[in-house]
N, C-alpha and C positions, 0 to 999 in steps of 0.2 A: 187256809188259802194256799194252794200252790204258786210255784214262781209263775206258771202260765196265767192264773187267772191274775195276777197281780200286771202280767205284762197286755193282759183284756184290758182292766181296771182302769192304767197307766193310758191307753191308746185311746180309750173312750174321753177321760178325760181329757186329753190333750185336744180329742176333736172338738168338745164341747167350750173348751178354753178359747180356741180357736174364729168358731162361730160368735161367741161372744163378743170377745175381745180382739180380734183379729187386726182390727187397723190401730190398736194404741201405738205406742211409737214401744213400747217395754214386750209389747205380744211378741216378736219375732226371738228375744232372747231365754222367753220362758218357753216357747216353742222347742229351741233347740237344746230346755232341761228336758223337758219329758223327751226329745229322744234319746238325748243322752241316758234319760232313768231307763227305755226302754233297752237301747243296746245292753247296758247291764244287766235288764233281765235275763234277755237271751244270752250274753255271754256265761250266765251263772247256768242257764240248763243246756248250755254246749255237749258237757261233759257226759251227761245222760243222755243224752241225742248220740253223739258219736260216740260211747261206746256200747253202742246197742243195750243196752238195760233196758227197761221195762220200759214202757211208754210215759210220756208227761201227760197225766190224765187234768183235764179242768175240773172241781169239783159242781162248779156252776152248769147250770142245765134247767130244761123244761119240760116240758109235754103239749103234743100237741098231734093231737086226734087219736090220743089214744098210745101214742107213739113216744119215748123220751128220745130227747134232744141233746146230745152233749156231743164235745170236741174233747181231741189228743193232738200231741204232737209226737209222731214217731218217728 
């Protein structure tokens, strides 16, 4: 897994944490871990991002009609 899909992973999760558990009185503090986990992510592929290297490929992906599905972040 790349740091991007990990920062997928991270965002999903947090939406589904969210939906669920959104009005416990503890949701808002664990809220503001996953963005804290995700700012981490992105700060770790800063470095790849600005200094032009190769793209942050996602390894995750699909197909659909025939067609594959995937993200980068360049």
């Amino acid at each position: 897994m790349t740091d991007y899909d990990l920062l997928l992973t991270a965002s999903l999760g947090a939406v589904l944490f969210m939906l669920m558990a959104g009005n416990r009185a503890f949701a808002g503090w664990v809220g503001v871990a996953f963005y804290a986990l995700m700012g981490g992510f992105l700060a770790e592929m800063s470095p790849l991002v600005y200094a032009h290297a190769a793209p942050v490929v996602s390894s995750m992906g699909f197909s659909m009609g025939g067609q594959a599905v995937a993200w980068q972040l360049v």
